[in-house]
C-alpha positions as CSV (number, residue, x, y, z in Angstrom):
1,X,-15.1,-17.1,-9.3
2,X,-13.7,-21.0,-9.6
3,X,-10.4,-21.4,-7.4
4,X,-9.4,-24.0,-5.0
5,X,-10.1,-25.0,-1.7
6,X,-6.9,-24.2,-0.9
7,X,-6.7,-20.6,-2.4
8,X,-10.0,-19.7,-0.5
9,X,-8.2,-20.8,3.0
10,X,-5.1,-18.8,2.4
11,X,-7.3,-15.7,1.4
12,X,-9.8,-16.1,4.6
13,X,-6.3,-17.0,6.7
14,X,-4.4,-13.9,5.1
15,X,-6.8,-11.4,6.6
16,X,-7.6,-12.9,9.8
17,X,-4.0,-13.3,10.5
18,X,-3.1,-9.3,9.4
19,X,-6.2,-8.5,10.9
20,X,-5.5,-9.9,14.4
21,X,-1.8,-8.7,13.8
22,X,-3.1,-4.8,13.7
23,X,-4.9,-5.0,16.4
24,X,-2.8,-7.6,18.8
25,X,0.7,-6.9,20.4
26,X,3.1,-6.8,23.6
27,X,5.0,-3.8,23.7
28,X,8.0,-4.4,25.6
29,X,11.0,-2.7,27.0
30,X,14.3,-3.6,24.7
31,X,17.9,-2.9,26.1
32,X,19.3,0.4,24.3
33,X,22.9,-0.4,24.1
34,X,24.8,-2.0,21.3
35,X,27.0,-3.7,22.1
36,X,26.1,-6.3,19.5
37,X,23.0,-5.3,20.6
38,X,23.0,-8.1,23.0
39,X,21.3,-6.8,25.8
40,X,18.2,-5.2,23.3
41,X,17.8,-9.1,22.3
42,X,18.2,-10.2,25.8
43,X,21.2,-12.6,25.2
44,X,23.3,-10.7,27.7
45,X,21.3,-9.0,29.7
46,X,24.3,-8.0,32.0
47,X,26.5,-6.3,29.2
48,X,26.9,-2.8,30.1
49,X,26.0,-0.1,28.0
50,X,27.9,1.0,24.7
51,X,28.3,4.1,23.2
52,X,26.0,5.1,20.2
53,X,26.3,2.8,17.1
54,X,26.6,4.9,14.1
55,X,24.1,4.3,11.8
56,X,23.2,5.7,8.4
57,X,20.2,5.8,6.2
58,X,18.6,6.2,2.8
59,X,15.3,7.1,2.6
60,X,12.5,8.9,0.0
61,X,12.0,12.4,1.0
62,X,8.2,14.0,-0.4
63,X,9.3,17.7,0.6
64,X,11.6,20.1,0.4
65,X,12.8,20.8,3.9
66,X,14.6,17.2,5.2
67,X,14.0,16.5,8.9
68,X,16.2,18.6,11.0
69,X,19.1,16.8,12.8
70,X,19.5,19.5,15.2
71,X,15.8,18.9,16.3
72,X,14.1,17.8,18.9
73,X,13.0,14.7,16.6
74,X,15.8,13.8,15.8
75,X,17.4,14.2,19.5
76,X,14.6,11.9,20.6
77,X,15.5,9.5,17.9
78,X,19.0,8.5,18.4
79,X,18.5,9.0,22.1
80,X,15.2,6.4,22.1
81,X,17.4,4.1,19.6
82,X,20.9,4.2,20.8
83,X,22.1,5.7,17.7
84,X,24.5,8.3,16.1
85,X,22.2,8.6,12.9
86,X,22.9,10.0,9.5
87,X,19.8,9.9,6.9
88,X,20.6,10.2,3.1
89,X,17.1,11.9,2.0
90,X,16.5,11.2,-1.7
91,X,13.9,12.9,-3.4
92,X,10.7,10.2,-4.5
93,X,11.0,11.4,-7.9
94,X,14.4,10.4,-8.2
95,X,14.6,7.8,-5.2
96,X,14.6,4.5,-7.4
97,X,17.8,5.7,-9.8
98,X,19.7,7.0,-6.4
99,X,18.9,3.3,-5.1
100,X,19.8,1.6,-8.5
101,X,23.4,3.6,-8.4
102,X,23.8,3.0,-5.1
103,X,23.5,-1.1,-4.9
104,X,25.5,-1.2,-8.1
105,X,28.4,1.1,-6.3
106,X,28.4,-1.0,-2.8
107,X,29.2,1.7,-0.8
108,X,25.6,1.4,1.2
109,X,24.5,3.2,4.3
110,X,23.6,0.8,7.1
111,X,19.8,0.3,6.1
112,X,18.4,1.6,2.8
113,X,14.4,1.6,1.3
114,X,13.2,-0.5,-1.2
115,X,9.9,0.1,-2.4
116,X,9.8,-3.2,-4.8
117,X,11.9,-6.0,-3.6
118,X,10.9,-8.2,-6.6
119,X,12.7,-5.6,-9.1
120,X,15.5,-8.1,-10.7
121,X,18.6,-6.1,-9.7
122,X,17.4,-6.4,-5.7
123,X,16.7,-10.0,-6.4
124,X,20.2,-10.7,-8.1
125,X,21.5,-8.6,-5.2
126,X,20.0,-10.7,-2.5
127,X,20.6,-14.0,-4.3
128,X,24.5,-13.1,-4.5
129,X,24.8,-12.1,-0.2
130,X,24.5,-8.7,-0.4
131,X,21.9,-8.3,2.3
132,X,21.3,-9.8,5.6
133,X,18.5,-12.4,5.9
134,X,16.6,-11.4,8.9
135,X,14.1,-14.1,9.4
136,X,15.8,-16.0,12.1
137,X,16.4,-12.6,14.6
138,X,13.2,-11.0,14.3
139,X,11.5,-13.4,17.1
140,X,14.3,-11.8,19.9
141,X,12.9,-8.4,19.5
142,X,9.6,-7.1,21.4
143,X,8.6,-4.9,18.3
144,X,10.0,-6.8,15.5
145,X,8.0,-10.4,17.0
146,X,5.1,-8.9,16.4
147,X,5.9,-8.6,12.7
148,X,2.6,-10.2,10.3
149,X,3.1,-13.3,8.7
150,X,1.3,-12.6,5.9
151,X,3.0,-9.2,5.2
152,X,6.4,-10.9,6.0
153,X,5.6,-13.7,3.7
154,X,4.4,-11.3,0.4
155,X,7.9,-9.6,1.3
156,X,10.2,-12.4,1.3
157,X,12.3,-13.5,-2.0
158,X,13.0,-17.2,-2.2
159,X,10.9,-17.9,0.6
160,X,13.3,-15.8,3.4
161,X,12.7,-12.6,4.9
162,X,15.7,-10.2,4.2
163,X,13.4,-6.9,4.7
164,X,11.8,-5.1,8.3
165,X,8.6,-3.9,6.1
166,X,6.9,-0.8,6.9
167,X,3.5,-1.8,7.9
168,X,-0.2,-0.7,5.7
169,X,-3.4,-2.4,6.0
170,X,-4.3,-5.0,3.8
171,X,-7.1,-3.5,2.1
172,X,-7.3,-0.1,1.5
173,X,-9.5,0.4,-1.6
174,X,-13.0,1.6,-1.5
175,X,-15.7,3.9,-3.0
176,X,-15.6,7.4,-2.4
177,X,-18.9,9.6,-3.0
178,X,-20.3,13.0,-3.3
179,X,-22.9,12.9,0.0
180,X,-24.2,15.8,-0.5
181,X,-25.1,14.5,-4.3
182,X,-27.0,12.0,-3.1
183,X,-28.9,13.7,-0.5
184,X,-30.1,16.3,-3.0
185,X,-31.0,13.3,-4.8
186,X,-32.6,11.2,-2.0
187,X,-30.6,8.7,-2.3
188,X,-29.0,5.6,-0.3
189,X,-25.1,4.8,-0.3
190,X,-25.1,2.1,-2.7
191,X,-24.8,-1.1,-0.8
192,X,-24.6,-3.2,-4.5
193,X,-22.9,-3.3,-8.1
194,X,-26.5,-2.4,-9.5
195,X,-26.9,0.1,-6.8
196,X,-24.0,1.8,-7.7
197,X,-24.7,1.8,-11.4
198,X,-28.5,3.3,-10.4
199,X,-26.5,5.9,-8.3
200,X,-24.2,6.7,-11.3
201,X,-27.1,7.1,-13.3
202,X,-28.8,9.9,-11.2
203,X,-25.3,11.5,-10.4
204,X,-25.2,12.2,-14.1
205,X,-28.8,12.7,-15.2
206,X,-30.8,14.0,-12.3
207,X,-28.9,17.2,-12.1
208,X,-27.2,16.4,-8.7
209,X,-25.5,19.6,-8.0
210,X,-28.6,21.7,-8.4
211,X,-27.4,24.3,-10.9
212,X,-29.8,23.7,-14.1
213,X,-26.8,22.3,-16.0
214,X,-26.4,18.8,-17.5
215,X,-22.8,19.5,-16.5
216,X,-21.7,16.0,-14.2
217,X,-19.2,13.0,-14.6
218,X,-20.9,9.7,-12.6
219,X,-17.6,8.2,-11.7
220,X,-13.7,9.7,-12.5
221,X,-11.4,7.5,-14.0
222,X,-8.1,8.1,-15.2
223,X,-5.4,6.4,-17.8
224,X,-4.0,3.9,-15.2
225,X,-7.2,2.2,-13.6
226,X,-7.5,3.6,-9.9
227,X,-10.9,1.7,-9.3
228,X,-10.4,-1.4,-11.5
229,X,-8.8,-3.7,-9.3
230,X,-11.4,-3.1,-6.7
231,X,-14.0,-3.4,-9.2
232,X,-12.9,-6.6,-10.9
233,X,-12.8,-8.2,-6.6
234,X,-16.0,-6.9,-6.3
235,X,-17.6,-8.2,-9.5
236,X,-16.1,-11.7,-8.5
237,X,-12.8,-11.2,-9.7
238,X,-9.5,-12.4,-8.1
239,X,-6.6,-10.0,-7.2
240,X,-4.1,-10.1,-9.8
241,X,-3.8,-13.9,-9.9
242,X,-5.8,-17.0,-8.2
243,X,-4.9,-20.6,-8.1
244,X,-7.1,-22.6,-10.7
245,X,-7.0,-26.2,-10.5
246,X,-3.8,-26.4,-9.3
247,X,-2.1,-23.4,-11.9
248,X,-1.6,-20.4,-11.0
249,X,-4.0,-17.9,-13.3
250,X,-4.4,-14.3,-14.0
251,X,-6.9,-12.0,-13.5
252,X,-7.6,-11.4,-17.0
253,X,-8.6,-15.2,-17.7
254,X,-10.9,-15.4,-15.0
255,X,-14.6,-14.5,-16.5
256,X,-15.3,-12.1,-14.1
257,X,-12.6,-10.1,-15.9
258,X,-14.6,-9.8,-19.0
259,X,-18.2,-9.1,-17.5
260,X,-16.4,-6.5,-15.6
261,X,-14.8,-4.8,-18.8
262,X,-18.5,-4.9,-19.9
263,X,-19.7,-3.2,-17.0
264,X,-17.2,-0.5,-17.4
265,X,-18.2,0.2,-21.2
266,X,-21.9,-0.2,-20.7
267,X,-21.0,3.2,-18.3
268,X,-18.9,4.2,-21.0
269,X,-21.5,3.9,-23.6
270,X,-23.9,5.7,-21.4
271,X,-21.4,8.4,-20.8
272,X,-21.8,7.9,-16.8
273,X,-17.5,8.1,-16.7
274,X,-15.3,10.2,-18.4
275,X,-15.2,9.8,-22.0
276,X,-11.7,10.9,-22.1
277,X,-10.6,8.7,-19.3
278,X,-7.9,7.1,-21.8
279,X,-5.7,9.9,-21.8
280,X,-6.5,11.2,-18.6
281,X,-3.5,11.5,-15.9
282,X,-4.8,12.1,-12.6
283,X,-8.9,11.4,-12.8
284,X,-9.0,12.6,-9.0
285,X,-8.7,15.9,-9.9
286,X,-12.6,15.6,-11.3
287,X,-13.9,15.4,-7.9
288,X,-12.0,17.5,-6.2
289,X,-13.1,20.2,-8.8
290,X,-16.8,19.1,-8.4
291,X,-17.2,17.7,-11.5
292,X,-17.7,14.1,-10.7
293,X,-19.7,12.5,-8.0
294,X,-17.6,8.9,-7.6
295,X,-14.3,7.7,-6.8
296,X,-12.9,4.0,-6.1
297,X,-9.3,4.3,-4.9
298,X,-7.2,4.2,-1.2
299,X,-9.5,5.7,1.4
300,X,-6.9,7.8,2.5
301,X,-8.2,10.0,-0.7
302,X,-11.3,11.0,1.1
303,X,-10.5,13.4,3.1
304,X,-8.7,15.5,0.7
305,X,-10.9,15.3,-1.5
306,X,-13.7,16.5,1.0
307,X,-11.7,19.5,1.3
308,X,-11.2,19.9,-2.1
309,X,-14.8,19.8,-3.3
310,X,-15.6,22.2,0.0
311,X,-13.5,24.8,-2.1
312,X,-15.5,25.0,-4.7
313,X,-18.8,24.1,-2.8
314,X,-18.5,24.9,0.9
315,X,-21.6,22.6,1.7
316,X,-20.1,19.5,-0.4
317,X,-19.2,16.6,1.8
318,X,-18.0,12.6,0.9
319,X,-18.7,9.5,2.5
320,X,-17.4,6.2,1.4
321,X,-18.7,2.7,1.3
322,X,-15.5,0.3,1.7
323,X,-16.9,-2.6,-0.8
324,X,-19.8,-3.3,-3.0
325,X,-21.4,-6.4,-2.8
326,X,-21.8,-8.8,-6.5
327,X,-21.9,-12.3,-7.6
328,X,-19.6,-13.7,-4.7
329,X,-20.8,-11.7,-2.2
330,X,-18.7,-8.9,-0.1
331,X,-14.9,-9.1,-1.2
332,X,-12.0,-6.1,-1.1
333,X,-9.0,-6.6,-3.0
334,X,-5.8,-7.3,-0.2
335,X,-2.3,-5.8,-0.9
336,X,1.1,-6.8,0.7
337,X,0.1,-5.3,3.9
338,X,3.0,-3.0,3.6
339,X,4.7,-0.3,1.9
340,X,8.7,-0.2,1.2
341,X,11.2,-2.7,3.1
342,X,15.0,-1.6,5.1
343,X,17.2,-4.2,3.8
344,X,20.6,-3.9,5.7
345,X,23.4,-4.7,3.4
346,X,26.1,-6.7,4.5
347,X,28.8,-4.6,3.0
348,X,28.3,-1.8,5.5
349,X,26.8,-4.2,8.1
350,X,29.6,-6.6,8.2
351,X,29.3,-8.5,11.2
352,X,26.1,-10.3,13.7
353,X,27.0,-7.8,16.0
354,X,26.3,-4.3,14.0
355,X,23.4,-6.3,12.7
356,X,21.8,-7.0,16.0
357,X,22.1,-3.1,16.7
358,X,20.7,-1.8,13.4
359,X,17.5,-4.1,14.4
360,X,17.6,-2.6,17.8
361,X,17.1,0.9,16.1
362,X,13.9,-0.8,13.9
363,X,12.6,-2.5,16.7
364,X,12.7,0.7,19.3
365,X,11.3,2.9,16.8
366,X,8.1,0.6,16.8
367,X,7.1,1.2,20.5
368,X,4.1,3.2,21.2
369,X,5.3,6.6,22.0
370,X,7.7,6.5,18.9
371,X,5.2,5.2,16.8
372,X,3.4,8.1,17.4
373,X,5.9,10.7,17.6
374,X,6.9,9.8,13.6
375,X,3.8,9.5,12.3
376,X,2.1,13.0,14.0
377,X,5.3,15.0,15.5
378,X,5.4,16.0,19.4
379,X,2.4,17.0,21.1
380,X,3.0,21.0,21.9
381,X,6.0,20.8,19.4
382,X,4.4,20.1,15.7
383,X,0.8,20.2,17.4
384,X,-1.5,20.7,19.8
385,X,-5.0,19.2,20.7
386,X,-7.5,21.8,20.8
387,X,-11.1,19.9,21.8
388,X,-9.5,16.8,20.9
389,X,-8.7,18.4,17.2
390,X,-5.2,18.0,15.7
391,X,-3.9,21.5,15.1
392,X,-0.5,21.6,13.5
393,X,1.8,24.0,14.1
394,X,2.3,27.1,11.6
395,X,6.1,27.5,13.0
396,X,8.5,26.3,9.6
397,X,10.9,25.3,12.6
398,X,8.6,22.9,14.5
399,X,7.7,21.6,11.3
400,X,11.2,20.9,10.1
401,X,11.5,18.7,13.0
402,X,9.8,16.3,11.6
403,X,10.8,17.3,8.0
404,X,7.2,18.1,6.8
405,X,6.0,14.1,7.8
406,X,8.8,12.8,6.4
407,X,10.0,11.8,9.6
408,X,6.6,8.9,9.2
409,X,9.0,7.0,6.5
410,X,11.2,5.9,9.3
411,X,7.8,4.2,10.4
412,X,7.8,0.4,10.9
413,X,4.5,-0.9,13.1
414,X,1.8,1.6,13.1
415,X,-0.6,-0.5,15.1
416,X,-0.5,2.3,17.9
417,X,-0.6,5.3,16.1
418,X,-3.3,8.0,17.4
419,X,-5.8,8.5,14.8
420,X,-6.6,12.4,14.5
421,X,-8.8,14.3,12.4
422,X,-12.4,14.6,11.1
423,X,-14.7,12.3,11.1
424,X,-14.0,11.0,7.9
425,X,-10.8,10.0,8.9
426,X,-11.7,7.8,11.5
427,X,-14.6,6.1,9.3
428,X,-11.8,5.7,6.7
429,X,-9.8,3.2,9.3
430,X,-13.0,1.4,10.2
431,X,-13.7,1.1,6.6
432,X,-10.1,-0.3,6.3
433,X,-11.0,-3.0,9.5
434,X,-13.9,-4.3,7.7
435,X,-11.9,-4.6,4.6
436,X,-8.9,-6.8,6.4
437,X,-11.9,-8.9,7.0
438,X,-13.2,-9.5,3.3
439,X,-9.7,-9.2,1.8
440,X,-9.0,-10.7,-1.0
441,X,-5.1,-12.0,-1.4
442,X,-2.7,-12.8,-4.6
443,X,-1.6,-16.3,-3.9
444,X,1.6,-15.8,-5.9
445,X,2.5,-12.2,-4.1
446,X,5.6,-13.6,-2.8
447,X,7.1,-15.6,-5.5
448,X,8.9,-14.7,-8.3
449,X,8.6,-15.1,-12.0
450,X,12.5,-14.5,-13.7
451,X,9.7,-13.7,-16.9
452,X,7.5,-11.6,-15.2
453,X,10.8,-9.7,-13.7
454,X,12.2,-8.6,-16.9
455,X,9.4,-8.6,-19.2
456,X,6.6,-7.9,-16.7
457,X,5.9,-4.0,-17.6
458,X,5.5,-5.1,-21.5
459,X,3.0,-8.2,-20.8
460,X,1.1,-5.6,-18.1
461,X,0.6,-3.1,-21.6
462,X,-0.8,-5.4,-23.7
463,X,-3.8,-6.7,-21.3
464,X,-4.0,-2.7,-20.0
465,X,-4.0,-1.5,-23.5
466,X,-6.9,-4.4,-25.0
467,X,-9.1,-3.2,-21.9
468,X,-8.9,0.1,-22.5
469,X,-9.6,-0.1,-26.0
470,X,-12.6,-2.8,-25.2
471,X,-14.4,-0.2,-23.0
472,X,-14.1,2.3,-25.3
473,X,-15.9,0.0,-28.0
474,X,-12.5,-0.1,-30.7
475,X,-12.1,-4.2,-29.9
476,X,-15.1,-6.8,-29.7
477,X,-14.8,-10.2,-27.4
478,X,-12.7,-11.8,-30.5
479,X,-10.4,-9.3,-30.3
480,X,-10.0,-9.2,-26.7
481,X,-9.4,-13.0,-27.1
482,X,-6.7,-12.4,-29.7
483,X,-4.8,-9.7,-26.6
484,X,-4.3,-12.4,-24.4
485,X,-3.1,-15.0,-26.9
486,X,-0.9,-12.4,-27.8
487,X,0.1,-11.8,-23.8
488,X,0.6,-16.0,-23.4
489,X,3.2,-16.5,-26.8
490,X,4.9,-13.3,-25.7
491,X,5.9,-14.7,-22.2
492,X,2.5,-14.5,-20.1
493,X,2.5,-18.4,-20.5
494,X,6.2,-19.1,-19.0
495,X,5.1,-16.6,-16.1
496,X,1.9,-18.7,-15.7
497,X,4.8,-22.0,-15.3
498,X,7.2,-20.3,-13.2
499,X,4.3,-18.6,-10.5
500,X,2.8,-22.2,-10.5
501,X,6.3,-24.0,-10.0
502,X,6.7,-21.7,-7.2
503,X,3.3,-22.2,-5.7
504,X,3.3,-25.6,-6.0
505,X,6.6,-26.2,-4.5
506,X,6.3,-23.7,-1.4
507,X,3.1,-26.0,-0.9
508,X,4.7,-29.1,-1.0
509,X,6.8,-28.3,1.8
């Protein structure tokens, strides 16, 4: 891959910083009243106690039972974070409407999620005042001082923080695989690109599930790439854009973009994926049924899947291998490090001093033992440890405590959560470590392109749709050419401008 010395030293920066960031941190005490939350920022530590502040939120829910307020939870919460709290839980299916309507209406809660603060209407919001910028306080909280640069920076709009992110590692994209396929086969986990193609090759040909039948997918793909982000970093490929003599560039123009499309139709070809991946919704489903032996997606698929395929066969098992090495060595594709922002609106939030306490709440939620209480419920509440096994309780009333996990959206540092589970969970967060490592970061992630905002979904179609159609052998090298002149005159070259006047000038500074 060609890129500049420059890019290179942000991406090796990017996951040594978010690396050290996961692992590093004080956790110290923070005053609970709020009083302007003063004394939780330690600018008064003599100011005596307030009564709760009343604080409401918005927030996706992914069940049907919302966390119950009359629950221990919830007691714990307010108590913990000197709050009288009322959550607003939207369902995820309808979350981003509810959030639309609401920031068009005003009439916002004291802290509500955004899942994609580069969507125009947040940007127009935060560009007129509606939300609190929150760089400047965020060093006068224990918790909140701890925040990652590199996550903070791919959050900010305009260069300023106006978000408390909800923390993810960097890279979380790997290979998951059918172990028990390639024992009966004798084989390694690949450790290469050719490895894995050999591997794909036997899952499909060499009868790997011992039943006589020529009846197995290599690896499962699906309508909207999972794997081919990972695959394109691994094949020598940037993620999503790089910085190329000074411009920023997409993906799609670097060459390893093409060689990687070639790779995917030489499996295509050879029928080693799914023939019918183009129409195909959820290609996870084929491994989880037993059908295929290959995955590349998050890590945090493997364990489901593993008790998926132990459904259908009880001896099937999955390991995972978090990168393949190609042409530039071993690289992982890097995200933003997080997942969904709190942006505190300044129409409900009106003055420093509510501010201060709503990042009280954020902050006090991110020590240890809240953390932890989120994310896995209440030890002898929503589980127990039974030889050091998480065992989740069967009671629907323990469990509405914490709303099903839902309580884990109010999350904000995760860097002391108690890992629990099988094996394959805890080789999924080393696989995750080794990724921060050999991450791979957008240079552009947190600027914005006014094009790319509004016409950014239309651009995305006609690369997706030329790839697609390339693999599948219905457009030739000319015609691939032909997409992305087609993607630069209908707006992919003023995005290519704007990302690189952004760039340019953040760098000058």
């Amino acid at each position: 891959m060609t890129t500049t010395k420059g890019a290179k030293s942000f991406n090796r920066l990017a996951a040594a910083a978010l690396s050290t960031a996961l692992v590093l941190g004080v956790l110290a005490g923070c005053g609970s009243n709020n009083k302007a939350a003063e004394s939780a920022t330690g600018t008064d530590s003599a100011a005596a106690p307030a009564g709760p502040y009343k604080m409401s939120m918005m927030l996706t829910s992914y069940n049907p039972e919302p966390m119950d307020p009359e629950g221990e939870i919830y007691k714990k919460l307010e108590e913990r974070t000197n709050t009288d709290l009322k959550i607003t839980w939207v369902p995820s299916t309808t979350y981003s409407d509810k959030l639309s309507a609401t920031i068009a209406s005003g009439e916002m809660p004291s802290a509500v999620l955004v899942l994609d603060q580069k969507l125009p209407y947040i940007v127009n919001s935060v560009r007129s005042g509606m939300f609190w910028e929150l760089g400047p306080y965020l060093k006068d909280y224990p918790n909140l001082s701890r925040m990652n640069e590199v996550a903070l920076n791919a959050i900010s709009i305009d260069g300023k923080v106006y978000g408390i992110y909800r923390a993810r590692d960097l890279a979380r994209d790997g290979l998951m695989l059918r172990k028990d396929w390639l024992d009966n086969l004798g084989l390694q986990e690949p450790k290469t690109v050719d490895d894995f193609y050999k591997v794909l090759q036997a899952f499909v040909k060499d009868d790997p599930d011992k039943n006589g039948k020529a009846d197995t997918i290599g690896l499962a793909e699906q309508q909207v790439a999972a794997g081919w982000r990972a695959m394109l970093t691994w094949m020598g490929g940037p993620a999503d854009w790089e910085i190329k003599d000074g411009k920023a560039s997409p993906a799609h123009l670097n060459p390893a973009f093409l060689e990687t499309m070639k790779f995917y139709k030489k499996l295509y070809d050879e029928k080693l994926i799914n023939l019918d991946f183009a129409v195909v919704k959820d290609g996870k489903q084929m491994i989880n049924a037993g059908k295929a032996g290959a995955w590349i997606a998050n890590l945090n698929d493997a364990n489901g899947i593993e008790e998926s395929v132990q459904k259908v066969t009880p001896t099937g098992s999955i390991t995972m291998v978090n990168a393949l090495e190609g042409p530039e060595g071993l690289r992982s594709p890097g995200g933003s490090g997080s997942y969904g922002l709190f942006m505190i609106p300044k129409t409900s939030v009106k003055t420093e001093e509510e501010l201060k306490a709503v990042l009280n709440f954020f902050d006090k939620v991110s020590d240890e033992d809240m953390q932890n209480m989120l994310v896995n419920g209440l030890e002898g509440r929503q589980f127990t440890l039974e030889n050091g096994n998480y065992v989740k309780t069967a009671d629907p009333k323990l469990l509405a405590e914490y709303g099903m996990g839902d309580s884990s959206q109010l999350a904000v540092l995760r860097d002391k959560v108690v890992t629990y589970g099988k094996p394959l969970v805890h080789l999924r967060d080393e696989m995750w470590t080794k990724n921060a490592e050999i991450a791979v970061v957008n240079p552009v992630q947190p600027f914005i392109s006014d094009t790319y905002s509004e016409r950014g979904s239309e651009l995305s179609k006609i690369i997706d749709d030329a790839r697609v159609r390339f693999i599948m052998g219905d457009l030739d090298e000319n015609g691939w050419n032909q997409a992305v002149a087609k993607w630069e005159q209908d707006g992919g070259a003023k995005v290519i401008e704007e990302y690189t006047a952004a760039y340019n000038n953040a760098n000058a500074k």
